[in-house]
C-alpha positions as CSV (number, residue, x, y, z in Angstrom):
1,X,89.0,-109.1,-35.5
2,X,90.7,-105.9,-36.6
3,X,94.2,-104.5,-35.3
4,X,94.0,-101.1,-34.6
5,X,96.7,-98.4,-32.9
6,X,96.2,-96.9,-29.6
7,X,98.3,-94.3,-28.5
8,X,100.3,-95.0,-25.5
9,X,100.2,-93.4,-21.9
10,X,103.7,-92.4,-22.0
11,X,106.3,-93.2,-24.1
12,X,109.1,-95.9,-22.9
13,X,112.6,-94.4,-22.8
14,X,113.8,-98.2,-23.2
15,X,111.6,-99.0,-26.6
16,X,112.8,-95.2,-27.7
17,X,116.5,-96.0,-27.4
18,X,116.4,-99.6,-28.4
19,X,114.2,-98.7,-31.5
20,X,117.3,-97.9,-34.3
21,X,118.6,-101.4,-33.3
22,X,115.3,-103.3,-33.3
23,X,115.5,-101.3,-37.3
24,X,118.7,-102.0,-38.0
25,X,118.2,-105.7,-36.9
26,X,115.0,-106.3,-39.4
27,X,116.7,-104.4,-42.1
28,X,119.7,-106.8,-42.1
29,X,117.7,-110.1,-41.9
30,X,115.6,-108.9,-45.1
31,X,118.5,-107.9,-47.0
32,X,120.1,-111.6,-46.1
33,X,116.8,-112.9,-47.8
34,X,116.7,-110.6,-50.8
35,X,120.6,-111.8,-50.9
36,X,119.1,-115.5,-50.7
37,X,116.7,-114.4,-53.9
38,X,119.2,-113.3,-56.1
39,X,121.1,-116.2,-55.5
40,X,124.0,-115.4,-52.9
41,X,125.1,-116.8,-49.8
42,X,123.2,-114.3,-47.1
43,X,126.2,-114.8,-45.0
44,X,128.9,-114.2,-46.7
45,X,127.3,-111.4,-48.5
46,X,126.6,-109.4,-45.5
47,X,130.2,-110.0,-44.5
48,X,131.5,-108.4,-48.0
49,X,128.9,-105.4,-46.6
50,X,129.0,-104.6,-43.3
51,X,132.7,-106.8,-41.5
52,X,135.2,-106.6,-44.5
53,X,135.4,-102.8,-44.9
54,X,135.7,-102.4,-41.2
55,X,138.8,-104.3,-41.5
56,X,140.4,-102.1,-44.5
57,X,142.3,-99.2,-43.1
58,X,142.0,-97.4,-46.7
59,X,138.1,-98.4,-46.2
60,X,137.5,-96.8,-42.8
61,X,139.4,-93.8,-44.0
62,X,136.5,-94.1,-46.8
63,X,133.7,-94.2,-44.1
64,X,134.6,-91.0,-42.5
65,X,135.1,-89.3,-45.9
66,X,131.4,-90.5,-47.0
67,X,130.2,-89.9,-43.2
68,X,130.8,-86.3,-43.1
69,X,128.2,-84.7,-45.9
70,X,125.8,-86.8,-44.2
71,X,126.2,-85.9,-40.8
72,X,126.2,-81.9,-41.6
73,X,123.1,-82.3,-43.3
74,X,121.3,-84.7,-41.0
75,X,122.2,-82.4,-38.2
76,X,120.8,-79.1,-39.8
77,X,117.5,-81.2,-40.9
78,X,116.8,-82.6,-37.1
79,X,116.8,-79.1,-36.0
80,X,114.5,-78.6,-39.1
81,X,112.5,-82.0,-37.6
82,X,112.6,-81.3,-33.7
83,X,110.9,-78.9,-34.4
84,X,108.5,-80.3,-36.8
85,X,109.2,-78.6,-40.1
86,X,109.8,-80.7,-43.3
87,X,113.0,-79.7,-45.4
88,X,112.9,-82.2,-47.6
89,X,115.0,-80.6,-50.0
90,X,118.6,-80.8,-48.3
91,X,119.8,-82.5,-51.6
92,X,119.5,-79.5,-53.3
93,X,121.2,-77.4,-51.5
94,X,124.3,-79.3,-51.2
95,X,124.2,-79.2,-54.5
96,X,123.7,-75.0,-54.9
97,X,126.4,-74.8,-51.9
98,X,128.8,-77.1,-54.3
99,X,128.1,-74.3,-57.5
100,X,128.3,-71.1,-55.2
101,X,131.6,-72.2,-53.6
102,X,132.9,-73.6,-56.6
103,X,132.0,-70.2,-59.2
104,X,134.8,-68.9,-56.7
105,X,137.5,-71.4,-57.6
106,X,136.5,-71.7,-61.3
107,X,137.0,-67.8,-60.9
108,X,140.5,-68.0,-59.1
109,X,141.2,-70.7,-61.4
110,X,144.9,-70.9,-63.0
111,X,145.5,-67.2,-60.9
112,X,148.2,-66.0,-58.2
113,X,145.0,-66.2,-55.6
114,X,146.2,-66.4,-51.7
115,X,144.7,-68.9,-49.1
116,X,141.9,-66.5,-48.5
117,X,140.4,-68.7,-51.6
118,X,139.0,-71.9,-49.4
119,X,137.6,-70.1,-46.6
120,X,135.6,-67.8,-49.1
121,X,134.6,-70.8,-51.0
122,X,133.3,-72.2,-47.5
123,X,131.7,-69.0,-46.7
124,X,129.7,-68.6,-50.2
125,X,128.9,-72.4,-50.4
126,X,127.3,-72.0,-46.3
127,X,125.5,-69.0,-47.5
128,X,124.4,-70.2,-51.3
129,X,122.7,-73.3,-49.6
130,X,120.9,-71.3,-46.9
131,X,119.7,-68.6,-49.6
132,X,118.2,-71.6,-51.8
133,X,116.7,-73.2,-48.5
134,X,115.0,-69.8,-47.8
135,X,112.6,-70.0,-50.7
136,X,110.3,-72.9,-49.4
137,X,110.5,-71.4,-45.9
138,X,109.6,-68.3,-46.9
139,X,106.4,-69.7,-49.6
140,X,105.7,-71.5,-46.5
141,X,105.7,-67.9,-43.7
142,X,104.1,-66.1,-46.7
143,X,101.7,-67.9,-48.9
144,X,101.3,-71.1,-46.5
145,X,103.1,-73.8,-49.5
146,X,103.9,-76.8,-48.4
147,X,107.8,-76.8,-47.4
148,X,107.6,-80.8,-48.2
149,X,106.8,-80.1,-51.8
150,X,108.4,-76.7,-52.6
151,X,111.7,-77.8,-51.1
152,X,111.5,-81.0,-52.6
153,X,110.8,-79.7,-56.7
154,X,113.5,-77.2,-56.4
155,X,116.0,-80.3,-56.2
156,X,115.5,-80.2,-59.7
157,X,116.0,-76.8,-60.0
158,X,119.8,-77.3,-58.5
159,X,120.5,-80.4,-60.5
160,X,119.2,-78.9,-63.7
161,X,121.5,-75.5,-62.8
162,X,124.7,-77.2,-62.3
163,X,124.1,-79.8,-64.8
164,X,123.9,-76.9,-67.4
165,X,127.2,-75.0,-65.9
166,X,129.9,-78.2,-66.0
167,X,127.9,-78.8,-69.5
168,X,128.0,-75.5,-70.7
169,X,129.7,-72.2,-69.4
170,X,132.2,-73.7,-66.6
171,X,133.0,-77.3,-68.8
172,X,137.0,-77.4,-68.9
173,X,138.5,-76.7,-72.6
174,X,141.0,-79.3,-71.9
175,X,138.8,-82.0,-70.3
176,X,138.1,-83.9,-73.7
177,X,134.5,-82.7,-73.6
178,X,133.9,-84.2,-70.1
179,X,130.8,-82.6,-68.4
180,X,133.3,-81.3,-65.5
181,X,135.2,-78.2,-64.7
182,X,139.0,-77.2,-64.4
183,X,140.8,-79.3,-61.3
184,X,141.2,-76.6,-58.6
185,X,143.9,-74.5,-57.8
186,X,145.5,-76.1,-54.1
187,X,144.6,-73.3,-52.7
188,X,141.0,-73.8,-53.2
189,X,141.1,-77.2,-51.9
190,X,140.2,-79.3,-48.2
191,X,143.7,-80.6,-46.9
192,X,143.7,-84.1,-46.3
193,X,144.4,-85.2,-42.2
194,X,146.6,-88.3,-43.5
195,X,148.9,-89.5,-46.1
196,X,148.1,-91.9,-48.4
197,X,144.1,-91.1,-47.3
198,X,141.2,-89.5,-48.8
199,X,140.4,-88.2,-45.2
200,X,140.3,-84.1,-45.2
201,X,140.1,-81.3,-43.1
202,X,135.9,-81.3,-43.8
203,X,135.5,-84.1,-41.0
204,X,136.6,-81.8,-38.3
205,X,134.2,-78.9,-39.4
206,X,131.5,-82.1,-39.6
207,X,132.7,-83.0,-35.9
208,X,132.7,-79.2,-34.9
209,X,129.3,-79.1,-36.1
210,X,127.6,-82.2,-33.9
211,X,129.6,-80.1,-31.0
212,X,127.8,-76.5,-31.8
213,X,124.3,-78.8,-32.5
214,X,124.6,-80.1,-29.1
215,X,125.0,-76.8,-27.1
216,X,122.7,-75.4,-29.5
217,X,120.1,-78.3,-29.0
218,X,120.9,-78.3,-25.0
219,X,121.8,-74.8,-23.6
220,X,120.4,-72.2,-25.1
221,X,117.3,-70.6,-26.0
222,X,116.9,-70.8,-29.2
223,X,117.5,-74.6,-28.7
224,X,114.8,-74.5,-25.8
225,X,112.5,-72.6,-28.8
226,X,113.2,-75.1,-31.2
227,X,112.0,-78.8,-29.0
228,X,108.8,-76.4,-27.2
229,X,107.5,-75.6,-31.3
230,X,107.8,-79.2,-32.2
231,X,106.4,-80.4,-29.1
232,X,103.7,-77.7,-28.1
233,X,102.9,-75.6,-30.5
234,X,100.5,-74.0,-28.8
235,X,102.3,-73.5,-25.4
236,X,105.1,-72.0,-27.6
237,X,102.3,-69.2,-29.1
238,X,101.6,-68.5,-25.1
239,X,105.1,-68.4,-24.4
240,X,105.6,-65.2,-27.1
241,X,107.7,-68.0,-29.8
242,X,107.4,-67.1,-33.4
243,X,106.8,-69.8,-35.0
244,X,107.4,-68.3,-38.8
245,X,110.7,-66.8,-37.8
246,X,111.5,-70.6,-36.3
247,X,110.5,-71.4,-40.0
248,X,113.4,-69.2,-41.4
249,X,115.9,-70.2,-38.4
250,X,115.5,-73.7,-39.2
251,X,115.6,-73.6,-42.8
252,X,118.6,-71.2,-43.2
253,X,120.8,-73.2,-40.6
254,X,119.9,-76.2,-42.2
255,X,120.7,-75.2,-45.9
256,X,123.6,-73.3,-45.0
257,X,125.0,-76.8,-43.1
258,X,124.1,-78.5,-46.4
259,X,125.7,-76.4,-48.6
260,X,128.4,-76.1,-46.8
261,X,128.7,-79.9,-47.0
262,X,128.5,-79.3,-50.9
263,X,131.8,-77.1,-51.4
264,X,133.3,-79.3,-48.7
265,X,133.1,-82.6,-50.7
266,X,133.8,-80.6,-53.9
267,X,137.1,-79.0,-53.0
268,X,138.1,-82.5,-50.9
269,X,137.6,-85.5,-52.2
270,X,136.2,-84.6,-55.8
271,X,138.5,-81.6,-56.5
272,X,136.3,-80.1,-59.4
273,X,132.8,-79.5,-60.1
274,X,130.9,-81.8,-61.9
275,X,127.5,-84.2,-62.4
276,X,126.2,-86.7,-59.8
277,X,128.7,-85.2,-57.0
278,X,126.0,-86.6,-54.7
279,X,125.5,-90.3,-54.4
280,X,122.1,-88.9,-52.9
281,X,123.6,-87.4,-49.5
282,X,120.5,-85.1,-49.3
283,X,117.6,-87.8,-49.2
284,X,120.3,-90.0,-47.4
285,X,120.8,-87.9,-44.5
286,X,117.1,-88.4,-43.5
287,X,117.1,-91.7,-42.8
288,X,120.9,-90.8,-40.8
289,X,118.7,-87.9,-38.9
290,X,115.8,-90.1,-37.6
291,X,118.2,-92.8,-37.1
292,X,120.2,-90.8,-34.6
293,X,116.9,-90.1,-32.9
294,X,117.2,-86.3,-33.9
295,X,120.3,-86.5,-31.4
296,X,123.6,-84.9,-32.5
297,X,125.8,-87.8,-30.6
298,X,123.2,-90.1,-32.3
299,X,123.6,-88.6,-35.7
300,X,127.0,-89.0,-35.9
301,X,127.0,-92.8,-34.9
302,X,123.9,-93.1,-37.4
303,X,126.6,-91.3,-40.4
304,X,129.1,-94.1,-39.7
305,X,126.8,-96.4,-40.5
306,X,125.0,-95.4,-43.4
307,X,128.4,-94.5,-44.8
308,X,129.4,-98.1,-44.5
309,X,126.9,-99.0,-46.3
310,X,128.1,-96.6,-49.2
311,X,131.4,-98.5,-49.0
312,X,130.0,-101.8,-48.2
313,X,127.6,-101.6,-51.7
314,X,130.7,-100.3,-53.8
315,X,132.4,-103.7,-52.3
316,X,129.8,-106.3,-52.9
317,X,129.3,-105.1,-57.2
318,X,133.1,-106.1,-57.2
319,X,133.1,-108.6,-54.8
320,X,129.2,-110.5,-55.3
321,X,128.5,-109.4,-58.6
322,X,125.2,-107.3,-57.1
323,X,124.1,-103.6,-58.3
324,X,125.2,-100.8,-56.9
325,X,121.9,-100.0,-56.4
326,X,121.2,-102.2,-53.7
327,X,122.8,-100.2,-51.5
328,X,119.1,-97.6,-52.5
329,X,117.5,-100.7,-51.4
330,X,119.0,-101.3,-48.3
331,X,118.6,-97.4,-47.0
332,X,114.8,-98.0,-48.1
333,X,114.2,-100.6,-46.4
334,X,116.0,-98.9,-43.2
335,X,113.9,-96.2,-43.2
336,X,110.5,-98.0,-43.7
337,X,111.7,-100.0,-40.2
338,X,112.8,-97.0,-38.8
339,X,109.6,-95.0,-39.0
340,X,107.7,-98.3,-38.3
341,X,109.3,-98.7,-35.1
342,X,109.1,-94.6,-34.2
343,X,105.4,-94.8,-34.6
344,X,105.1,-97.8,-32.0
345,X,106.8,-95.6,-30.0
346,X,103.9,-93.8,-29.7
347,X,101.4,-96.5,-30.4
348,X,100.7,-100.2,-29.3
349,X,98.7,-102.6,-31.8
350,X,95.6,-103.8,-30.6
351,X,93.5,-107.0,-31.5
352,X,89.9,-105.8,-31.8
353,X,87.2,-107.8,-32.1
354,X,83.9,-106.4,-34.5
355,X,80.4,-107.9,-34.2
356,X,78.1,-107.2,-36.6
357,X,74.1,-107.0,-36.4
358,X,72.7,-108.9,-38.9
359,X,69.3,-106.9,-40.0
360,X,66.1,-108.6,-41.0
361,X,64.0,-107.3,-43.6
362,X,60.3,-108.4,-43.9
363,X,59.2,-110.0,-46.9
């Protein structure tokens, strides 16, 4: 006997919603054994992840602030995904959005500069990350490169660049020789919404953004362009689609959403420029963009909870003596479910049974 996939008839709009949850589900009872292998109660350790920040006000303030990079760049990838081209590189471009936007404030810095400062920032970090996403669509129109790997290597690139301006040219005189620039001006900084709270101004762009995604996505033709290439490539070709300007569409919108993400969590909750900005909101956002079924409503729900577990990891090292790093694990292992459970989606396992002829030779 062999299993084996066969594709389905037609896809069951029940299996397709309840899919995330069956993930989420299987995700949680693994972690609660690899909790049991290092030695910690399963149950109360998922309670110092997942119940105990929920009941923190300061926490859930957290939760948004770490939920809105991920839901701007999981909604420019799923427009990338829908219609089936591969940015994998979103990480870098929040980071070349966070140096564009910032060269303006380092700039400005210690100057009589007027408000105009943060909306340019925003402007030059949305059209620094849609430049840099531009080169693997364009190797891809042009010379046919994979976008998966070209997107991908130039992460490196981005964290190489900045790494060398906070090190080098940018680093602040007065910052003891910390890799980091200047503190911004307040004029070239996100407002916070509340007092006492890390919560800023860059969570309404993130909700104005799953807003334009979903007209974008539901009533227009560009929208319409974008599910017919993913779906039917070829009835997209009859219909007069170009599928290479698509390529550039998705990418630019995408980077430009990424690095506008970057000079948003620079000038909020960071306030200056400096290494590992990025807890990894780039490859993060993947996982939040499939979870949320490619669906802006979805994607933001899906950013809640991948931010919680941000803020659930950082609780359990001080809490349950684990590594940070678990919280890598634990996104891992959600994505391995979630793509597990897309693909039977479109595929049942089957049992199959395999005879085999046994051949005679003569002697």
């Amino acid at each position: 006997m062999q299993l084996a996939l066969e594709r389905r008839a037609e896809r069951s709009t029940v299996i397709a919603i309840a899919s995330p949850l069956i993930a989420i589900a299987l995700t949680l009872v693994t972690i609660a054994v690899l909790f049991a292998i290092l030695g910690k109660n399963p149950i109360e350790a998922l309670d110092v992840y997942f119940l105990e920040p929920l009941l923190d006000p300061y926490s859930l303030g957290e939760i948004v602030v770490k939920a809105t990079p991920l839901v701007m760049i999981a909604i420019g990838l799923s427009l990338c995904y829908i219609a089936n081209i591969w940015n994998i590189g979103a990480e870098g471009q929040f980071l070349i959005g966070a140096v564009t936007g910032s060269w303006l404030a380092v700039r400005t810095n210690g100057t009589d500069a007027g408000h105009w400062v943060l909306p340019a920032m925003l402007v030059l970090g949305a059209l620094g990350g849609a430049l840099y996403a531009l080169i693997p669509a364009i190797c891809k129109v042009r010379f046919g490169a994979s976008e998966i790997l070209t997107s991908l290597m130039l992460v490196y690139v981005a964290n190489f660049g900045m790494d060398y301006l906070v090190r080098g040219p940018w680093r602040d005189p007065h910052g003891l020789n910390f890799p980091t620039t200047a503190e911004f001006d307040p004029v070239a900084t996100v407002p916070t919404l509340f007092e006492d709270s890390r919560v800023h101004a860059g969570s309404l762009v993130a909700l104005a953004v799953v807003m334009l995604a979903t007209v974008l996505l539901g009533r227009t033709i560009m929208g319409f362009e974008i599910r017919l290439v993913g779906a039917a490539p070829k009835a997209a070709r009859f219909s007069g689609f170009n599928a290479d300007r698509l390529v550039l569409f998705t990418f630019a919108v995408s980077g430009a959403l990424a690095g506008l993400a970057g000079i948003i969590e620079v000038a909020g909750p960071v306030g200056h420029l400096q290494p590992d900005i990025s807890p990894g909101y780039g490859f993060t956002a993947i996982i939040v963009a499939f979870l949320g079924r490619l669906n802006p409503i979805g994607i933001l729900i899906a950013g809640l909870f991948l931010a919680l577990t941000f803020i659930g990891g950082e609780n359990a090292e001080i809490a349950i003596k684990v590594p940070l790093d678990l919280t890598k694990v634990f996104q891992g292992i959600l994505l391995f479910y979630v793509l597990a459970c897309d693909s039977l989606i479109v595929y049942r396992i089957r049992l199959i049974g395999t005879f085999r002829k046994l051949a005679h030779a003569d002697v």
